[in-house]
N, C-alpha and C positions, 0 to 999 in steps of 0.2 A: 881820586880824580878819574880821569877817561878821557879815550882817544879821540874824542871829536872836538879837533882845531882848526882853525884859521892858517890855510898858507897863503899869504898874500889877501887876495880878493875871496877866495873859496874854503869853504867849509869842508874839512876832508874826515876820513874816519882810516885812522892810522896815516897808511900811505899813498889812501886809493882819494881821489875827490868825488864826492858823491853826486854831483852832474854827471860825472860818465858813467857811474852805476844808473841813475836814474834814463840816462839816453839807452841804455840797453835795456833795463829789464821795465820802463814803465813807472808810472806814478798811481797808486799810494802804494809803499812800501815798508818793510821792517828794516832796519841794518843794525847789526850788530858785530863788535869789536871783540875778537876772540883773546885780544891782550889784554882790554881790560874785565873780561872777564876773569882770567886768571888769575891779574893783579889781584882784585879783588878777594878770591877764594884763598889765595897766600896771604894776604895780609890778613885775615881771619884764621887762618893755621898756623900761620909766625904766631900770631898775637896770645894763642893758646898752648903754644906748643909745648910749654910747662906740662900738662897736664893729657897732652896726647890723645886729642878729643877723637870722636868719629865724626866728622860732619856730613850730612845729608841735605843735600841743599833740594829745596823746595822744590819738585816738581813744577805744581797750580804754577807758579810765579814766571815759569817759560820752560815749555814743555818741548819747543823743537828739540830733534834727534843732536841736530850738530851741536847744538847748546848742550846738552844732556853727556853727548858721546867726550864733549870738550873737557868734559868738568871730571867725567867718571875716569877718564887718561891718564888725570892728573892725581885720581884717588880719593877722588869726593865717593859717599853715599847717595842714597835718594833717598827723600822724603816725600812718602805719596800719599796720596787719598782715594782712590778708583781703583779700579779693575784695569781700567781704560790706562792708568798711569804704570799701573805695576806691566803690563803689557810695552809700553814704551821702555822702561827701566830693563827689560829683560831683550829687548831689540837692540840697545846700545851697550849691552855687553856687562852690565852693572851686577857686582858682586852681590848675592841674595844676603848674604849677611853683613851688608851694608845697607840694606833697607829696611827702614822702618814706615809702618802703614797706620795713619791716624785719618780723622772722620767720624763722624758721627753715624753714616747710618752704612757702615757694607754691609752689602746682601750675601745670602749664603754663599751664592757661586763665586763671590768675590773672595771669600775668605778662606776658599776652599781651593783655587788656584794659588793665592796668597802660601798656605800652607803646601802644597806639592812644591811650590815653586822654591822653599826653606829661607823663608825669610827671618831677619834678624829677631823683629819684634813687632806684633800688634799693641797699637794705644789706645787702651782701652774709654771708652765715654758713656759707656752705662750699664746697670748690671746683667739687664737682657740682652745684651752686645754680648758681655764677658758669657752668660748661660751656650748663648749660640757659638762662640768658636770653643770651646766645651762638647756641646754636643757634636761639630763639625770634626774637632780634633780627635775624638772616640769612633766617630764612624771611619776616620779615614787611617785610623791607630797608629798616631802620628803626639809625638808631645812638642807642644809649641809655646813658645816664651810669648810671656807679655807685659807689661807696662801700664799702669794707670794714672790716667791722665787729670791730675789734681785743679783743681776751678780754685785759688787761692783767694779769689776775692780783692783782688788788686786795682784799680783803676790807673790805666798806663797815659791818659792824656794824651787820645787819638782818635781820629772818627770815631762814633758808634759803632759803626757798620764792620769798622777790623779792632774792637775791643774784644777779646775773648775770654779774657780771667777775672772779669767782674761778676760779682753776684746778677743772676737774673741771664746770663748767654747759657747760649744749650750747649754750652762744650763743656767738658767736665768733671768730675766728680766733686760731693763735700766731703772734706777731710773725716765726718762721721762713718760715711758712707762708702771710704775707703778704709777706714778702718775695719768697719765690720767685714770688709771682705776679704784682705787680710786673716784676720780673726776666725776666719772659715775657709781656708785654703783648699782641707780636705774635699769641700764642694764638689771641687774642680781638679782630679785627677790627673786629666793630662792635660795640663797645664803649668807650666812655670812662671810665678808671677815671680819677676825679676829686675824692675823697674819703674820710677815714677817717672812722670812725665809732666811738664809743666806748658805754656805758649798761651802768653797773657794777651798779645795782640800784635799790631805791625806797624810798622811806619813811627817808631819809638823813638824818640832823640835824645833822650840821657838814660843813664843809670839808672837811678831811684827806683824804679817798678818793679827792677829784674831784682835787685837788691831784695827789696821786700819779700816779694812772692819766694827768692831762693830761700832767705830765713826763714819765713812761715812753714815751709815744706822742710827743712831739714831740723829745724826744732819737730816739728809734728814726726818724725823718723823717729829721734832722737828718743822724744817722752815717752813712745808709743812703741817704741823697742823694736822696730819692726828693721825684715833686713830684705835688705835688698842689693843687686850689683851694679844697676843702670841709675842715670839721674841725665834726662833730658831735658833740657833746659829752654827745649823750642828755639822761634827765633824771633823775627819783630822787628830787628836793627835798623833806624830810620837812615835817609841818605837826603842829598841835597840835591830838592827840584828847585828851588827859588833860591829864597832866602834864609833858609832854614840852617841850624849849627848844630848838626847831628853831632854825637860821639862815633870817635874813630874805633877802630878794632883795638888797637891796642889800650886806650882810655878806658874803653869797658871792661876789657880784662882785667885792667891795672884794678877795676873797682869789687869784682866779683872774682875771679880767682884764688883769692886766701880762702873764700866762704867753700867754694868748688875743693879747694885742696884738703884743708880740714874733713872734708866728708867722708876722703879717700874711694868716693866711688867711681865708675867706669862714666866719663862725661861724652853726653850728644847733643850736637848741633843742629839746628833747623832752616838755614839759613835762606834765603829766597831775595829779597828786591836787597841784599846789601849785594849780594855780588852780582847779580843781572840786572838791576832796573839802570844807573848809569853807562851800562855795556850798549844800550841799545836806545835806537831814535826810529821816527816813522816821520818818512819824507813823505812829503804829499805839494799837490803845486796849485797853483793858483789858477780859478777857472775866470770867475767876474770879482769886479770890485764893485759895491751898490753903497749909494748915499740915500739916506732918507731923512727928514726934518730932524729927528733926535738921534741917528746912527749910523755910524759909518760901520759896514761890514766888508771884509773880505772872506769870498767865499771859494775853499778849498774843495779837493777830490777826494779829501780823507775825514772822515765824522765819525759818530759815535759809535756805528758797528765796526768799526776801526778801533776805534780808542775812547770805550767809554767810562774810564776814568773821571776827567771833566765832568762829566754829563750824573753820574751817579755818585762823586763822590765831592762834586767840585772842587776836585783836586788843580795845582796848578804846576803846570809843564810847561818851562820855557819856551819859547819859539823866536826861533832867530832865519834869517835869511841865510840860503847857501851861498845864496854871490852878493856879497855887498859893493860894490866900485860903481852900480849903479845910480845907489842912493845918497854915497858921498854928500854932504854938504845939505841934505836937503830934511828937513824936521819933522820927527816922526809923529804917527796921529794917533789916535785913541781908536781902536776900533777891534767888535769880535771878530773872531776868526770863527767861520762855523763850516759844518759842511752839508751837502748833498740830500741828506734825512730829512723824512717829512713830520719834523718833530719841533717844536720851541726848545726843547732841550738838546737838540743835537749843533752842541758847540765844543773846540776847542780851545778857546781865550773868552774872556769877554773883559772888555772895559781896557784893554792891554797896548801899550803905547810901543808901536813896530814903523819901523821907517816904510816912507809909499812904496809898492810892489803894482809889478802890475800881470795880465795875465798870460800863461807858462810861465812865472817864477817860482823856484822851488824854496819851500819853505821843513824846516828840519823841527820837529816838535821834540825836545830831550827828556831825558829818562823815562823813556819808554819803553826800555827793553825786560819789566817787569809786569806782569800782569797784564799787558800790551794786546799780544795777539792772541792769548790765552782766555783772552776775556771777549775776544770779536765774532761778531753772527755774523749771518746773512741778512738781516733784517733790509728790509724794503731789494729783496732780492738782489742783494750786491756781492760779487765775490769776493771772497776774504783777500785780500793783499799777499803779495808776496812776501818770505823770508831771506835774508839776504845776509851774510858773515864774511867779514874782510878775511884774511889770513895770511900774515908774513907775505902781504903788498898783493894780492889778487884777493877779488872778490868771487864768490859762489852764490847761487841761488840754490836755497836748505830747503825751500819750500816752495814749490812754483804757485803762481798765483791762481786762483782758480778758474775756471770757466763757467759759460751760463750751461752746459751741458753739467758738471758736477752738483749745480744749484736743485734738479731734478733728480739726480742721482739714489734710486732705492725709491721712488713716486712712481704708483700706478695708478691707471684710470680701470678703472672696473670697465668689463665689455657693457653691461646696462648703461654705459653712458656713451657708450662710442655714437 
């Protein structure tokens, strides 16, 4: 569950009501509940704690400092993908060998601060990847652990777009193709290959996939003799935007944990929108209301370079009013909620039955503190929104919102055109 309730008439996040967030720091914004974050992350370490995992919660998924600093206090890992990421991980104090670094394409300089910096583990995804921190690891005469990242060929029953352990995605290794490299270790000198890795997709809501893909990787250990100490498991864990009946932490456990324990190897986690995406919502408030022969629209200050979820995945995110006592009594209508973008696809509801609103009302879009701001441009030159985190009854601003001076920011005009 998660801290955004109803007290009375208003929508609050813990113990702050987000109208007074909103009266100070402006509309469209991020907000995010540093309790349920941590819920979160504990009931996924309760739920393991059999086995004493490492968890590395997903960078990509919410990449603020405070979200990052909150998590690594408590003893999370990080799971990154960039340069750009491992540089944030190392600003909020994150233990190097508590991260692990997966991706398909880092570039030398990446993997070569990666290694100064003595990280856990790189995940490896192809064998020209595995050659190059090889020849990075000899220039820099440095032996660095790594992990290969198994394509099991699973189908997890989730977008396309976040399936990643099916045949035909470019993440991955085939089980042939990790064998043979195995099989030739020598290759690779200084190199410790020390781990598989597996992260079949996201937004998963039962067992079954994770089930699978674990057996096929620990049978393929098993016949193939091969040894290893790590076994990642990625992450994927669905949560509930609508109507969806995800599996809880502990149900998953309950399903995978003998397979985990039989293995006896060292287990890591991935985990990303199960413990940030219900932590966080994006207020945004209401500019006009417009009726047209076939559509009722209500048109917000927050759209797709905000939160384009919706827009790219037609994903669906609740949306509810922060003050209801207005609408009391009165029958809600059918109408998209879109924003500001000069786009047909720049919406956040459509077809979605919200009680009348009219304009300055603020409106709270949930589970959005996944992939949220992490995912927003500038597009049609708009500054990105502010970041915002309750904590034990006061609110902070983690991220101030931007300005049209930052929009420019690193842009020159060549003197030929002055």
């Amino acid at each position: 569950m998660h801290e955004f309730k109803y007290r009375g008439n208003e929508l609050y996040c813990e113990d702050v009501g987000i109208s007074t967030i909103a009266a100070s720091v402006g509309t469209p914004f991020y907000l995010y509940s540093y309790k349920t974050l941590l819920d979160h992350y504990d009931k996924l370490r309760d739920a393991f704690s059999s086995v004493r995992p490492l968890i590395c919660f997903s960078v990509k998924s919410n990449s603020n400092l405070a979200v990052l600093r909150a998590l690594v206090k408590s003893g999370a890992g990080l799971d990154i993908v960039s340069g750009g990421e491992l540089y944030r991980a190392r600003h909020v104090g994150a233990d190097p060998k508590k991260i692990v670094y997966a991706g398909v394409g880092k570039r030398r300089d990446e993997i070569a601060d990666a290694i100064r910096a003595g990280i856990l583990l790189f995940n490896i995804e192809s064998k020209e990847e595995l050659e190059e921190i090889q020849r990075v690891a000899a220039s820099l005469r440095k032996r660095v652990n790594v992990a290969l990242r198994i394509n099991p060929d699973v189908v997890p029953h989730t977008h396309a777009y976040v399936a990643t352990g099916k045949g035909g995605s470019k993440f991955g290794l085939d089980f042939e193709t990790v064998y043979g490299i195995f099989a030739s270790r020598k290759r690779y000198p200084d190199l410790n290959i020390r781990g598989v890795h597996i992260h079949i997709g996201s937004q998963i809501l039962d067992a079954a996939p994770f089930e699978k893909a674990i057996k096929k990787v620990l049978a393929f250990i098993k016949s193939r003799r091969i040894s290893v100490d790590y076994f990642n498991i990625g992450g994927g864990l669905g949560i509930i935007y609508s109507m969806e009946h995800p599996q809880t932490a502990r149900s998953f456990a309950g399903r995978i944990l003998p397979l985990l324990k039989r293995s006896g190897l060292k287990i890591i986690l991935e985990p990303g929108r199960f413990i940030s995406g219900n932590s966080g919502v994006l207020v945004t408030k209401v500019l006009y209301n417009k009726t047209t022969p076939r559509k009722r629209f209500v048109i917000v200050d927050g759209g797709m370079s905000d939160l384009i979820r919706p827009s790219l995945y037609e994903a669906h995110h609740n949306i509810v009013p922060v003050i209801t006592d207005r609408e009391a009594g009165r029958h809600p209508q059918k109408v998209d909620v879109v924003g500001p973008i000069c786009e047909s696809g720049d919406f956040l509801a459509r077809d979605r039955l919200l009680p009348p609103v009219e304009r300055g009302d603020l409106l709270a879009v949930m589970g959005a503190g996944a992939y949220g701001f992490t995912m927003s441009s500038n597009y049609n030159s708009r500054p990105r929104p502010a970041e915002v985190m309750v904590i034990k009854g006061k609110f902070y601003v983690v991220r101030e919102r931007e300005s049209y001076s930052d929009l420019v920011r690193g842009e020159k005009i060549p003197k030929e055109l002055r």
